[in-house]
C-alpha positions as CSV (number, residue, x, y, z in Angstrom):
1,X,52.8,104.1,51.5
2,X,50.3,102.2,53.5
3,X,48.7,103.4,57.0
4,X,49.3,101.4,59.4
5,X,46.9,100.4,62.4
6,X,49.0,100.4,65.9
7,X,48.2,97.5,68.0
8,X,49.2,97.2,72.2
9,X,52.5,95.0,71.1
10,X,53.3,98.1,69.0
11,X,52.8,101.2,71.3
12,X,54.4,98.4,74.4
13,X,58.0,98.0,72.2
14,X,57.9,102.0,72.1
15,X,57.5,101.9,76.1
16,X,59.0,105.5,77.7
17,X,60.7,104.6,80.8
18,X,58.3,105.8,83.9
19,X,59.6,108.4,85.9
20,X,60.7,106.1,88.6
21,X,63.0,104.2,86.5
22,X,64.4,107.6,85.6
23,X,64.8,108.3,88.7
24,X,66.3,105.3,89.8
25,X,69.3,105.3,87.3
26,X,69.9,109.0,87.8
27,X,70.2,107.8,92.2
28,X,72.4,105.3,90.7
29,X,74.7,107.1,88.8
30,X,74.5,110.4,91.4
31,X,75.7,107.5,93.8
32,X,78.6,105.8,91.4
33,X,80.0,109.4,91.4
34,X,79.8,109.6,95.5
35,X,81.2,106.9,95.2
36,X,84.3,107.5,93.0
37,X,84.8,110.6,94.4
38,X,85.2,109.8,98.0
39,X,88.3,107.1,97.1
40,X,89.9,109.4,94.9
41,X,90.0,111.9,97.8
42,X,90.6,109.7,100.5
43,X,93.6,108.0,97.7
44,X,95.0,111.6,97.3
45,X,95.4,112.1,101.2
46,X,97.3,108.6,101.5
47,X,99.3,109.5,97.9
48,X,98.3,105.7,97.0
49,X,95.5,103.9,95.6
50,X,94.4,102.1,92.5
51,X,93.3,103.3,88.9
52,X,90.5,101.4,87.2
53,X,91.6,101.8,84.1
54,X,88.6,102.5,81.0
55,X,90.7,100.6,78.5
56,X,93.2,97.7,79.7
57,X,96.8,98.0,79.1
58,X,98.1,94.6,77.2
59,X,100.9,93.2,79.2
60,X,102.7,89.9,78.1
61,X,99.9,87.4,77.1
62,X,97.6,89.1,79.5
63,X,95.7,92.8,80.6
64,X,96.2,94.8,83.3
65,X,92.8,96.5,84.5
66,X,94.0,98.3,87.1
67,X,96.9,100.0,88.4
68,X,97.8,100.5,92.2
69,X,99.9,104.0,93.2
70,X,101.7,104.9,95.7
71,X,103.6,108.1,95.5
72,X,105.0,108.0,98.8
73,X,107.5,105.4,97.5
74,X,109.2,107.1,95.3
75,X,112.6,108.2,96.0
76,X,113.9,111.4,95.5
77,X,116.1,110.5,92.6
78,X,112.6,108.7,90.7
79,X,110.7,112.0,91.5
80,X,113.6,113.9,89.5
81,X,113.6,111.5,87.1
82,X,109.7,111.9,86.5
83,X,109.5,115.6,86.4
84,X,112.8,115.5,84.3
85,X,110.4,114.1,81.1
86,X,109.4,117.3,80.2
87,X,112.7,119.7,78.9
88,X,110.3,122.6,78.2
89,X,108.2,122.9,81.8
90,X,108.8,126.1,83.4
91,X,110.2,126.1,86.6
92,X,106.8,126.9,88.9
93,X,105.0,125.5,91.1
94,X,103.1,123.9,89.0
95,X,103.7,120.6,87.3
96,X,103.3,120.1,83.1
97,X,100.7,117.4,82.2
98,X,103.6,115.2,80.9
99,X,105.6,115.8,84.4
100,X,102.8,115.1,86.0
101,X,101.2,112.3,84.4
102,X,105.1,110.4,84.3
103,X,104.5,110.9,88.2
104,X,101.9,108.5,88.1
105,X,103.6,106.6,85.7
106,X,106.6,106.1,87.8
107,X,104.5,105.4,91.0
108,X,102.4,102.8,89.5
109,X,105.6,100.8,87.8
110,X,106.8,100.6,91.2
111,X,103.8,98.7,92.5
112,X,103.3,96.8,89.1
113,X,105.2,94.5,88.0
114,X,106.6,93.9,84.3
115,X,105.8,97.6,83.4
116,X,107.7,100.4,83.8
117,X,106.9,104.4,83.5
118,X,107.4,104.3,79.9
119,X,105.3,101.5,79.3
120,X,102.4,102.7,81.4
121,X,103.3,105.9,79.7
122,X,102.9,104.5,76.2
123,X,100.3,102.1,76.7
124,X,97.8,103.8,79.0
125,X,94.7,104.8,77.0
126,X,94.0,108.7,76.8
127,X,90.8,108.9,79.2
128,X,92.6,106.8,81.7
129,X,96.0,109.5,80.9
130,X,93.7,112.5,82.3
131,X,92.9,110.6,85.6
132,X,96.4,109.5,85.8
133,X,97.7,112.7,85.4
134,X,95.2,114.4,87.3
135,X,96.7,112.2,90.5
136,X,100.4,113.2,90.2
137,X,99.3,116.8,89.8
138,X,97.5,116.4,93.0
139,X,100.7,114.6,95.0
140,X,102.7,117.3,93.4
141,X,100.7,120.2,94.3
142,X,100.0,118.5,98.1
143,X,103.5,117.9,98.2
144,X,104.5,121.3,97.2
145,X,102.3,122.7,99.8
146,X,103.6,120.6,102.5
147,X,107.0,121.3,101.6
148,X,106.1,125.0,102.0
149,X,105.1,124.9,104.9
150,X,107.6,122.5,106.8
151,X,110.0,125.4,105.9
152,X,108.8,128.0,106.7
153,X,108.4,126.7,110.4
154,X,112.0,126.6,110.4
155,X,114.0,129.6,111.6
């Protein structure tokens, strides 16, 4: 094995990144969450937004990147409907991952068209499933609460 003499070109390809460009992409990433956060809060308060999905869902001869929500028009029949998908949830005040994930699914078919809940429900990669069901247990924990507390105002 032969020894090898560095020269600048060698040691410039091995570059570490300074400090400052650390420091940069951490701000810009620190940012991108700030970012993402404050829409997915200020979508959970109006029960509607839109999902940027990670992987596309294939629809027709075309993809669908993103999906827009809105829970708040869902009638009471689709919200039985959704939190009907799962025979084995116990009754609490809790949603399952399944009830709450066809939540989402039923909320974004209504604002999509050419998918439905079980297409978004079969096609939705798993990443983008978490988010998605992360949102309808939100709406159905906010609406639970709500709920709770419109009746017992009522005497």
């Amino acid at each position: 094995m032969e020894n090898k003499i560095l020269t600048p070109e060698d040691l410039e390809e091995r570059k570490e990144p300074t400090s400052e460009e650390v420091n940069k992409v951490i701000g810009e990433t620190v940012e991108e969450i700030r970012r993402r956060r404050k829409e997915a809060t200020e979508a959970a308060k109006e029960g509607k937004g839109v999902l940027h999905l990670e992987v596309p869902i294939k629809s027709g001869d075309g993809e669908i990147t993103d999906l827009s929500y809105d829970f708040t028009a869902l009638t009471g029949m689709e919200y039985a409907d959704a939190m009907d998908t799962d025979p084995f949830a116990a009754r609490t005040d809790r949603a399952s991952y399944r009830q709450s994930f066809a939540l989402f699914a039923k909320a974004a078919a209504k604002q999509t068209p050419g998918l439905d809940m079980k297409d978004i429900m079969e096609r939705m990669g798993g990443a983008d499933a978490v988010e998605a069901a992360q949102l309808g247990s939100i709406f159905f924990l906010a609406s639970a609460r709500a709920g709770f507390l419109r009746i017992s105002k009522k005497s």
